[in-house]
VOKE-949914 format. One line per field, with one value per residue (C-alpha): residue number from 1; residue in one letter; x, y, z. Coordinates in pm, whole numbers, plus 50000, padded with zeros to 5 digits. Layout:
<sites>
num <- c(NUM  ...);
residu <- c(a  ...);
X <- c(X  ...);
Y <- c(Y  ...);
Z <- c(Z  ...);
</sites>
This chain:
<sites>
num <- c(1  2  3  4  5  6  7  8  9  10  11  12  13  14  15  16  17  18  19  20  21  22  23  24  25  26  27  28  29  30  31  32  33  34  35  36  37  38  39  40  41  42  43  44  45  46  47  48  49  50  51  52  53  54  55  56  57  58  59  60  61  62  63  64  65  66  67  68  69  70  71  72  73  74  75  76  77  78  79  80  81  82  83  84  85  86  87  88  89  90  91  92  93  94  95  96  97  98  99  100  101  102  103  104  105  106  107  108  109  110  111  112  113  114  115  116  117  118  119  120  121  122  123  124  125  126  127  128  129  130  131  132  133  134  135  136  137  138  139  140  141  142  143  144  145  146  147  148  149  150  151  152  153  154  155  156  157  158  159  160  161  162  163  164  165  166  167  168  169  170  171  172  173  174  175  176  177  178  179  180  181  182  183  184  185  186  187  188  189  190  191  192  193  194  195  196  197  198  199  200  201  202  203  204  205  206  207  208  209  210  211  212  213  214  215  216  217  218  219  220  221  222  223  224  225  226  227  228  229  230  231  232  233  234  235  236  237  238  239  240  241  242  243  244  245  246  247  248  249  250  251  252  253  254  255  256  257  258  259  260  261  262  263  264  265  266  267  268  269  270  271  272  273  274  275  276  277  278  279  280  281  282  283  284  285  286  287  288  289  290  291  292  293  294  295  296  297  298  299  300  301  302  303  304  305  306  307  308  309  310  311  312  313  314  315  316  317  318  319  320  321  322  323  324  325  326  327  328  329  330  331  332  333  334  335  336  337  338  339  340  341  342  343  344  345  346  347  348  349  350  351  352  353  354  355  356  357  358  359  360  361  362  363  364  365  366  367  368  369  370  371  372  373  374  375  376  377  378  379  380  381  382  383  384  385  386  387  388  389  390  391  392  393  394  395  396  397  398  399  400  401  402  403  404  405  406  407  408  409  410  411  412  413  414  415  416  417  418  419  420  421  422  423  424  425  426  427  428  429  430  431  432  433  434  435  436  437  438  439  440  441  442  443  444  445  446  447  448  449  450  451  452  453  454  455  456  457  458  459  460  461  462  463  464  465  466  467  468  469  470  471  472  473  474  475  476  477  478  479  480  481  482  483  484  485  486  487  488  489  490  491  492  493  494  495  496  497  498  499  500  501  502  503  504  505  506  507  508  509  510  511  512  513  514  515  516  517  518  519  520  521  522  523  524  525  526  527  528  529  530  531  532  533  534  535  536  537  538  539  540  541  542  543  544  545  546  547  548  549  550  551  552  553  554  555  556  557  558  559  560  561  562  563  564  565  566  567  568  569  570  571  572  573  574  575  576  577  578  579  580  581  582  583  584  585  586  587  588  589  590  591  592  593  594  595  596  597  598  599  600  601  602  603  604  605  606  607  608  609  610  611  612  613  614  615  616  617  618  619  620);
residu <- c(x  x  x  x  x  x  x  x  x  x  x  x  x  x  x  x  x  x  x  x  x  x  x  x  x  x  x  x  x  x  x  x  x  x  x  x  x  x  x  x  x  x  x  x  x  x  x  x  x  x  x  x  x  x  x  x  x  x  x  x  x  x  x  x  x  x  x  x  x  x  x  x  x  x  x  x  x  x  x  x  x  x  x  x  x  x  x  x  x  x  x  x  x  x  x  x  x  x  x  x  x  x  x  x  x  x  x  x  x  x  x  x  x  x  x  x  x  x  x  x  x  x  x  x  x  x  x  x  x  x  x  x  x  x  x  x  x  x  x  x  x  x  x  x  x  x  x  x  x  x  x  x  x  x  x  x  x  x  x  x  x  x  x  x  x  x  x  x  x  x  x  x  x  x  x  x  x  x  x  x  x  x  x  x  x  x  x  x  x  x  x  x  x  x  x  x  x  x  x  x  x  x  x  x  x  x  x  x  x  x  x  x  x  x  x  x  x  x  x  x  x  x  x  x  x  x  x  x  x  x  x  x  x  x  x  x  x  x  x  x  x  x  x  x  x  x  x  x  x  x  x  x  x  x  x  x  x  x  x  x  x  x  x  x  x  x  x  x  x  x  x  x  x  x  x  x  x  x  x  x  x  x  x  x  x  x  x  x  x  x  x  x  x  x  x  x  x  x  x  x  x  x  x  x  x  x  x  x  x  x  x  x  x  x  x  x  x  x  x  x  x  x  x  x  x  x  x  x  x  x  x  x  x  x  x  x  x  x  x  x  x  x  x  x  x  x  x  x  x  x  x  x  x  x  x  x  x  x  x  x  x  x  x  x  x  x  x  x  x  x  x  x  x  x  x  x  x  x  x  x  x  x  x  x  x  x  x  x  x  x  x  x  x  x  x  x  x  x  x  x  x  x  x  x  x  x  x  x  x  x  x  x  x  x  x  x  x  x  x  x  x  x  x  x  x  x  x  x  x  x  x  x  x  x  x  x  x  x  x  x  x  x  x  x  x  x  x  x  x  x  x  x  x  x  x  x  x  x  x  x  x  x  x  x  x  x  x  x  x  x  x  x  x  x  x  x  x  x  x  x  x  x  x  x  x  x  x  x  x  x  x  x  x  x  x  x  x  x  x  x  x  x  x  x  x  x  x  x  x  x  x  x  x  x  x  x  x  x  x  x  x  x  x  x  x  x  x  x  x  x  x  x  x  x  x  x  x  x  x  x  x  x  x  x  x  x  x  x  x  x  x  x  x  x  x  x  x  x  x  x  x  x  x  x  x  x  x  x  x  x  x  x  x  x  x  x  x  x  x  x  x  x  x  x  x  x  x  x  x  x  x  x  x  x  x  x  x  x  x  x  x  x  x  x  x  x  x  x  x  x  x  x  x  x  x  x  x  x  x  x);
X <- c(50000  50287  50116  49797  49933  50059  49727  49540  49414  49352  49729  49873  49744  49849  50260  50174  50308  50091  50250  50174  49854  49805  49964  49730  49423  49567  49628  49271  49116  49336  49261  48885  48853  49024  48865  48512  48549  48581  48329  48092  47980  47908  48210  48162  48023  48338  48583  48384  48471  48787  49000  48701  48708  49131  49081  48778  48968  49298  49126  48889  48953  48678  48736  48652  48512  48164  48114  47777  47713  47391  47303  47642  47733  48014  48182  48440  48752  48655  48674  49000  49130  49024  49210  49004  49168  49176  48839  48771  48780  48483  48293  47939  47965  47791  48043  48245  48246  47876  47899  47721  47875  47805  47857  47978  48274  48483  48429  48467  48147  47941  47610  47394  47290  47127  46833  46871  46797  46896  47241  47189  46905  47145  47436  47239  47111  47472  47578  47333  47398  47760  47653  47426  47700  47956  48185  48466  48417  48337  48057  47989  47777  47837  47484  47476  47287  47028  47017  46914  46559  46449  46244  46353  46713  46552  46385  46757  46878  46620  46697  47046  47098  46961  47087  47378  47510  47891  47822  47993  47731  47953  47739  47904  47743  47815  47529  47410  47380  47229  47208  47302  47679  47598  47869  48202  48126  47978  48224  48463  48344  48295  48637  48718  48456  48611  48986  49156  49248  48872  48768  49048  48972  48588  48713  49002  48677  48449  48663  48793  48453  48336  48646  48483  48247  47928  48101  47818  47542  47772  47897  47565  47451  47785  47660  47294  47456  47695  47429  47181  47414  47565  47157  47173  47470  47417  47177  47274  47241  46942  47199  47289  46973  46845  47144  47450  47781  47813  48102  48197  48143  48477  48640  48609  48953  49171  49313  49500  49216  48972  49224  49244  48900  48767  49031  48848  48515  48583  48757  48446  48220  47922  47656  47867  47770  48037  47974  48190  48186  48276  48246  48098  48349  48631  48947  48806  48699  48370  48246  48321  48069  47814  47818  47498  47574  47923  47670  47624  47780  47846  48158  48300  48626  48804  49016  48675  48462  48233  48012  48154  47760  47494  47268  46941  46557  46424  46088  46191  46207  45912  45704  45849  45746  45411  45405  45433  45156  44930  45055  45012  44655  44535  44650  44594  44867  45126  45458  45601  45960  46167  46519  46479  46387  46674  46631  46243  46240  46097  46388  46205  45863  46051  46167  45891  45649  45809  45517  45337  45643  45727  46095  46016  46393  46489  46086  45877  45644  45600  45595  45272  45062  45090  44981  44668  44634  44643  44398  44177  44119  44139  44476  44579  44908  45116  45390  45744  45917  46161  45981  46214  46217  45777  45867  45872  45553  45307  45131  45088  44947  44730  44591  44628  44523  44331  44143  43987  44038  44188  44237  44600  44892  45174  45468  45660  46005  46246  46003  46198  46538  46795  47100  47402  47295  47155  46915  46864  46770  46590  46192  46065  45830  45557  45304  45275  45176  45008  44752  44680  44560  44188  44065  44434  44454  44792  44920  45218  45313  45538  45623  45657  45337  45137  45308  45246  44838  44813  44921  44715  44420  44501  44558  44236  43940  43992  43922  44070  44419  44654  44997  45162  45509  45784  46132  46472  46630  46412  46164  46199  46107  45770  45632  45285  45031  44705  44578  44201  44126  43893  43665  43867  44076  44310  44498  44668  44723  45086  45101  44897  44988  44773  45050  45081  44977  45255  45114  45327  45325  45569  45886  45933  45687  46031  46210  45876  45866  46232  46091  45801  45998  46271  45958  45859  46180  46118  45749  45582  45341  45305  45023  45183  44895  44982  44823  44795  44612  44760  44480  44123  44327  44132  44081  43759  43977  44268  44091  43901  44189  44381  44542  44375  44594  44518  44874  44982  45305  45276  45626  45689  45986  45889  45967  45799  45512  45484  45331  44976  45061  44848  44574  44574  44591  44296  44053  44142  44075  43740  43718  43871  43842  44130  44354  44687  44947  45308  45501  45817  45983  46255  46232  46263  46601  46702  46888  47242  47432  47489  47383  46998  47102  47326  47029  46729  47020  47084  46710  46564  46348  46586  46462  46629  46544  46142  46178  46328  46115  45849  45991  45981  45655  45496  45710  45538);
Y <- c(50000  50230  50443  50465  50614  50884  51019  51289  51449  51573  51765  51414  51236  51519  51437  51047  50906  50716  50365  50490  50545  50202  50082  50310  50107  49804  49885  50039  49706  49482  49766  49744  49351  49348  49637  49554  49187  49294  49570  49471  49749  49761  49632  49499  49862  50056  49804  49833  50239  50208  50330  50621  50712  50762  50950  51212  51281  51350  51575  51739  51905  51776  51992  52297  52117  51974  51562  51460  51113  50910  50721  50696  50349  50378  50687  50457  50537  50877  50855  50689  50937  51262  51169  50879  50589  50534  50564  50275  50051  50181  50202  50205  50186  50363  50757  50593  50706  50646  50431  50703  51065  51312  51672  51666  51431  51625  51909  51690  51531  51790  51638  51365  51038  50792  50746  50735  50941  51291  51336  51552  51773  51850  51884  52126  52340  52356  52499  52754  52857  52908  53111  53331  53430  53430  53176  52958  52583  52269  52061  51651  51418  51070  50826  50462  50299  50138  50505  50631  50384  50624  50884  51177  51116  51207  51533  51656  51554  51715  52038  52016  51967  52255  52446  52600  52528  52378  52060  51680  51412  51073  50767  50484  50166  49885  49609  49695  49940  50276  50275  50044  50043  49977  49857  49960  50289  50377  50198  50423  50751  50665  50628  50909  51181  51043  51147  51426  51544  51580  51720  51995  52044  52109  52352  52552  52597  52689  52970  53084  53140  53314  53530  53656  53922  53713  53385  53291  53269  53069  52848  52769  52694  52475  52282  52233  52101  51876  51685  51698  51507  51302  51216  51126  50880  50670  50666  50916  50871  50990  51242  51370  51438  51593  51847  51696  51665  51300  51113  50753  50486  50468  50154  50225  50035  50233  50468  50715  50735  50853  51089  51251  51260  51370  51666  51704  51711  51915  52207  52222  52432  52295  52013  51717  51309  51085  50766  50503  50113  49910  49605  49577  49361  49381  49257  49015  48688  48622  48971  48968  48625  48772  49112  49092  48920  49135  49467  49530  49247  49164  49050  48804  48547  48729  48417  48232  48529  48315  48506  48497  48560  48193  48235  48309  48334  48664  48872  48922  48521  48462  48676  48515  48215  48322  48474  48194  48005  48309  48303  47914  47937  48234  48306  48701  48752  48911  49078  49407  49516  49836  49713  49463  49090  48991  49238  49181  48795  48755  48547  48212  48400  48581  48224  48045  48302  48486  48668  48777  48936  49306  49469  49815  49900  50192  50344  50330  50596  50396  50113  50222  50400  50054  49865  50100  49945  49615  49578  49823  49550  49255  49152  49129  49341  49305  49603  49497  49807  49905  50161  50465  50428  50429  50730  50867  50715  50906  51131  50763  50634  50876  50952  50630  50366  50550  50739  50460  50248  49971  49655  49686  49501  49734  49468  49725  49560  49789  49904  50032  50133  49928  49992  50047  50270  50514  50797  50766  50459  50381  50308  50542  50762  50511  50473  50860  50905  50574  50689  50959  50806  50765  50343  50266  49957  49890  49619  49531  49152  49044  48683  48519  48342  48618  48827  48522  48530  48891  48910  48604  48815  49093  48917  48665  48800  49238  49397  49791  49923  49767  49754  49506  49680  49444  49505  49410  49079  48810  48761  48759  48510  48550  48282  48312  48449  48674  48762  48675  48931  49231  49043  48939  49087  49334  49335  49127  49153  48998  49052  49223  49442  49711  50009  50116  49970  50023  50011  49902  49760  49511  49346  49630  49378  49208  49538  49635  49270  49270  49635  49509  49238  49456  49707  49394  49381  49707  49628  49790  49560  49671  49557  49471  49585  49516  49635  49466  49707  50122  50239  50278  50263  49971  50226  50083  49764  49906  50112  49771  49597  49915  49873  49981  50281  50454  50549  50465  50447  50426  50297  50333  50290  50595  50967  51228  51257  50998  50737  50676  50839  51142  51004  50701  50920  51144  50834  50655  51031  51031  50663  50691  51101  50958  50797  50996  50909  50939  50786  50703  50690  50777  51166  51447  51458  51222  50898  50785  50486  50233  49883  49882  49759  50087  50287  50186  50284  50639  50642  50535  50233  49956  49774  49942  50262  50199  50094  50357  50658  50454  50465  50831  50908  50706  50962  51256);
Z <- c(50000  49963  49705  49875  50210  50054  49863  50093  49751  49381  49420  49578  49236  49020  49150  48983  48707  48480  48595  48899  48879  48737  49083  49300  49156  49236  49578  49596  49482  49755  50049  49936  49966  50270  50456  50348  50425  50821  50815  50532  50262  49908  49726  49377  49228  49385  49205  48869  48910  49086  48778  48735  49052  48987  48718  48848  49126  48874  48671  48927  49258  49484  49792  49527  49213  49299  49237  49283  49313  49208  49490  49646  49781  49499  49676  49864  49615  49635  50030  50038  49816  50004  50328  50488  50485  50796  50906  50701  50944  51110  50787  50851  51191  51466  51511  51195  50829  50610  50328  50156  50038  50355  50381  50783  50679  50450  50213  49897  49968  49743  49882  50041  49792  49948  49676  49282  48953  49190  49098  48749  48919  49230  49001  48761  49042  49138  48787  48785  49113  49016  48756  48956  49208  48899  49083  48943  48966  48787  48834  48758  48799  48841  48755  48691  48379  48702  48819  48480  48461  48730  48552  48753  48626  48238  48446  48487  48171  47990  48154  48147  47826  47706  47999  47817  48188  48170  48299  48277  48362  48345  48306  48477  48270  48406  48334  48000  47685  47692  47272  47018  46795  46494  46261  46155  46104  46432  46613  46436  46471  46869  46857  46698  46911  47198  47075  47209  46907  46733  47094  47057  46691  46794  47068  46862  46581  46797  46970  46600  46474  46771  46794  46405  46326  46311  46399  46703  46410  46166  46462  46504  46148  46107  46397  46266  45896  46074  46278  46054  45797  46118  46176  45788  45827  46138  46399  46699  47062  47266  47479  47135  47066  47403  47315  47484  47316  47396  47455  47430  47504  47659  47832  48203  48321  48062  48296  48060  47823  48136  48214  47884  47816  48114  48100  47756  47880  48123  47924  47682  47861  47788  47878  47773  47840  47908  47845  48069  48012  48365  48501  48854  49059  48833  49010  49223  49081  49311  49314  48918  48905  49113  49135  49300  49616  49662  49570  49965  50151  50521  50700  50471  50405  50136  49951  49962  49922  50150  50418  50750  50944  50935  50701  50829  50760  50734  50661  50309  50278  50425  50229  49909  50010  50112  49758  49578  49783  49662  49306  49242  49416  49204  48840  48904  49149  49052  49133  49098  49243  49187  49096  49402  49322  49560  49855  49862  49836  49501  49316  49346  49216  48975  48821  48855  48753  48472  48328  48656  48760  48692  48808  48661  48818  49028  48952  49224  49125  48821  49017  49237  48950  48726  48963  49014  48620  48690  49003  48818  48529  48739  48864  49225  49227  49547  49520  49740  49782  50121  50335  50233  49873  49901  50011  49667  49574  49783  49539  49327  49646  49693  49331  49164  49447  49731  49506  49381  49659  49444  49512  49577  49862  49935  50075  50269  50342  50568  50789  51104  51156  50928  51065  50877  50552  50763  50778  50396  50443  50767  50703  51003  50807  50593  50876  50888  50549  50498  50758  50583  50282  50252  50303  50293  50615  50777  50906  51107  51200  51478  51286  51013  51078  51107  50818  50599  50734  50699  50316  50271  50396  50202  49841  49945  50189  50149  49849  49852  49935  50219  50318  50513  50695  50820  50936  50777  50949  51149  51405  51766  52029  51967  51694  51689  51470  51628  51323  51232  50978  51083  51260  51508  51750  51633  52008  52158  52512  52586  52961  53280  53473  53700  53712  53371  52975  52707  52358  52066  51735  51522  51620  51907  52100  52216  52341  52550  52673  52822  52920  53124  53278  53381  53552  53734  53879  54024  54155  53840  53687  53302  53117  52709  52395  52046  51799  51511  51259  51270  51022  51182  51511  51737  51980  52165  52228  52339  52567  52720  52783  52974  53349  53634  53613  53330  53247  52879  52698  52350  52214  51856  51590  51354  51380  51614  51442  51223  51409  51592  51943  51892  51705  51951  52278  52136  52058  52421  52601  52408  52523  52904  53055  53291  53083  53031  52685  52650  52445  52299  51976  51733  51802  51535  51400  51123  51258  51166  51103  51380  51451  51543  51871  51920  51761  51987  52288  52105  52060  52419  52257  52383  52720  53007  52834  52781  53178  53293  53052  53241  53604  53508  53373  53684  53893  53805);
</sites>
């Protein structure tokens, strides 16, 4: 690693020679399997863009320059090569570096990314604001190919390209092709246009014929003739024809050539495309052969590239298999995932029922309003999407399902806080504005069981829109299943107690179970309510099955807010003048990184916390 301790910065590259350079990636690729194989992370994306990564931050300052990634779990070259290597090896960790670009770390982080399809509207708004306050800096982008079937991401292109804003947008394709070569002669002339001789030939014209009396107008015409008869020749690319001067493709491992055309690029002063081929993994055989297990990875045996945690069941398996019991019972089932078959559980489905199953990628808007479609004809759409990324879907939600109060099963996987990604990440915020859609029901298991007999119920017995929420990981100690559809009870009493009732919801029943038992301990005898439905809140029940005290803790993994503490605490003080609500929950600021055992301790929703906030309220 002698190369790589020495690079603190765009100036520290700028001293390299080009061999190197070469060296520098190599050493990136060996520090990046080794560190991520103790922490865990997303690997095989930041070894596909290791040499990219080399050559942005050659050609661009980032303390000054502003790099703004798409999504950003590829910004790990970028942090090693801005002066934190050594946090590294508390990547992801609770006080440690985010796996995800972030403003408070270091200056070079131009902004948050966390969700895809943003980068070229931040990045654009950036160019024009350095226009505004006639400042001197360069601004890129940096989008993958599964960033750009997010319809947001053709938003910003749209209006960058005819911005007149200088602006580099490099698309980082590493799965598939955004437009067709076809034959020799395309081939050729990509070669050529991405040169950096044409590129200084089209930049000595251009400033010769504007220098001239006139020369803006005829630059202009010249331009019109020589695309026209470009059109004429050979089909041209989309970006051309949005109004980019598009470049590439371009090999994505060829170090020099990235070099020299991103120095290119970047001297044109205009909206320019570059177009970068890489290979996701590249450098390390396993990640290379599935790129999609090493895409975010736990702690893992790098010679074997083996995982080093047991393998074991989680919500996201058990709703695939409770899918494909639906989907073999009933022909109108049917799938739909954003870019997630893996993540959500659907891989068997996805095999085994081809046609009924609909990855619309890294859409979820798109997602939402087509399944309005299909249950409006007839179909039975279940939608598996992770809690923050609905997020994006609410107006489709609202319009397109609730307005019609179609027949539609949201599978909302995340729900909760997730742990390492972070505050992009975490799922804290869908039961706020699920409640507030019209008819929409919400449900919210505490097993597998009952997970698997609550989507049942929704796909079979309800007709009208539902969502079933369950959190990342497994279930707890409790196994059973309480549900019996809306005609049953809707909560569960888990213990009795006459000093106080705490309320909660989900897999949080096992944190206010330890919490109870620890109150016991102290001579406080807690009486434990789930609720099993947070729409049409099952107020009447709740308020039947209260302790003699009529103290209540509501306890809740969502945001101040968000959850059903108010709304809950207003229906029981209709219900019960002398019942009194607190509560407890994630609070108002956005939550970082940590393990979700070191975030319900920052957050006051692990055991001895929910005792003691309880000790506390029974105090006053």
């Amino acid at each position: 690693m002698d190369i790589l301790e020495s690079i603190n910065g765009h100036e520290d590259l700028l001293s390299l020679t080009e061999e190197e350079r070469t060296q520098l990636c190599g050493e990136i690729r060996e520090f990046l399997i080794s560190s991520v194989s103790k922490t865990g992370g997303h690997l095989a994306g930041n070894l596909g863009a290791v040499e990219l990564s080399v050559a942005i931050e050659t050609v661009y300052n980032t303390m000054e320059d502003r790099l703004v990634f798409d999504v950003g779990h590829q910004s790990y070259v970028h942090k090693l090569l801005t002066g934190r290597r050594a946090d590294f090896a508390h990547l992801r960790q609770y006080g440690g570096i985010s796996g995800f670009p972030k403003p408070e770390e270091s200056d070079a982080d131009a902004f948050v990314a966390g969700h895809a399809s943003s980068s070229v509207s931040i990045a654009l708004g950036m160019a024009r604001a350095r226009t505004l306050q006639h400042q001197d800096y360069h601004v890129v982008a940096l989008i993958g190919d599964g960033a750009c079937t997010g319809g947001m991401a053709y938003e910003g292109l749209n209006d960058a390209a005819v911005s007149g804003e200088p602006i580099v947008i490099i698309l980082n394709d590493n799965t598939m092709s955004i437009g067709r070569n076809v034959g020799g002669i395309s081939r050729h002339l990509s070669r050529l246009r991405s040169s950096e001789d044409y590129l200084d030939a089209k930049r000595i014209y251009r400033q010769i014929l504007k220098g001239l009396p006139g020369g803006n107008a005829l630059y202009q015409l010249s331009s019109r003739l020589k695309n026209r008869l470009k059109r004429f020749l050979l089909p041209s690319t989309m970006f051309e024809n949005m109004g980019f001067t598009y470049l590439g493709p371009v090999d994505g491992h060829d170090l020099p050539g990235l070099i020299s055309l991103l120095s290119a690029a970047k001297d044109l002063q205009e909206p320019v495309l570059v177009h970068v081929v890489t290979k996701k993994g590249c450098g390390y055989k396993f990640a290379e052969e599935d790129p999609a297990k090493f895409h975010g990875i736990g702690k893992f045996d790098p010679v074997t590239g083996k995982k080093l945690a047991p393998k074991t069941k989680t919500f996201s398996n058990s709703f695939g298999e409770a899918m494909m019991e639906l989907a073999e019972k009933n022909g109108k089932v049917c799938a739909i995932t954003a870019a997630m078959p893996g993540g959500t559980g659907l891989l068997h489905f996805q095999r085994t029922f081809p046609s009924r199953t609909f990855d619309v990628g890294i859409a979820e808007e798109h997602a939402v309003s087509m399944a309005g479609g299909l249950a409006k004809q007839g179909m039975i759409p279940v939608v598996a999407i992770y809690s923050t990324f609905l997020q994006r879907s609410y107006d489709q939600i609202m319009q397109d399902i609730g307005l019609l109060q179609l027949h539609v099963v949201l599978a909302i996987d995340r729900a909760g806080l997730v742990g390492d990604d972070g505050p992009t990440h975490h799922g804290i915020f869908d039961v706020g504005f699920l409640r507030q859609v019209p008819g929409m029901r919400i449900l919210a298991p505490v097993s597998f069981q009952e997970q698997q007999d609550m989507l049942r119920w929704a796909v079979e017995d309800y007709y009208g829109p539902v969502a079933v929420r369950y959190p990342r990981g497994g279930e707890g100690s409790y196994k059973a299943s309480d549900w019996r559809g809306l005609d049953g009870s809707l909560v569960k009493v888990h213990r009795q107690g006459k000093d106080v009732t705490l309320i909660t919801y989900g897999t949080l029943l096992e944190n206010v179970m330890e919490a109870a038992a620890l109150l016991a301990q102290q001579g406080i005898e807690a009486t434990v309510l789930r609720l099993m439905t947070l729409s049409d809140l099952p107020a009447e029940q709740a308020a039947d099955r209260l302790s003699e005290n009529r103290r209540v803790i509501v306890v809740e993994e969502v945001c101040a807010g968000s959850g059903i503490r108010e709304a809950l605490a207003w229906e029981l003080g209709r219900l019960c003048p002398d019942c009194r609500v607190d509560g407890i929950d994630l609070g108002r600021g956005f939550v970082p990184h940590g393990s979700q055992k070191e975030l319900y301790e920052r957050c006051g929703l692990d055991a001895q916390s929910i005792a003691r906030y309880t000790e506390e309220v029974l105090s006053r």
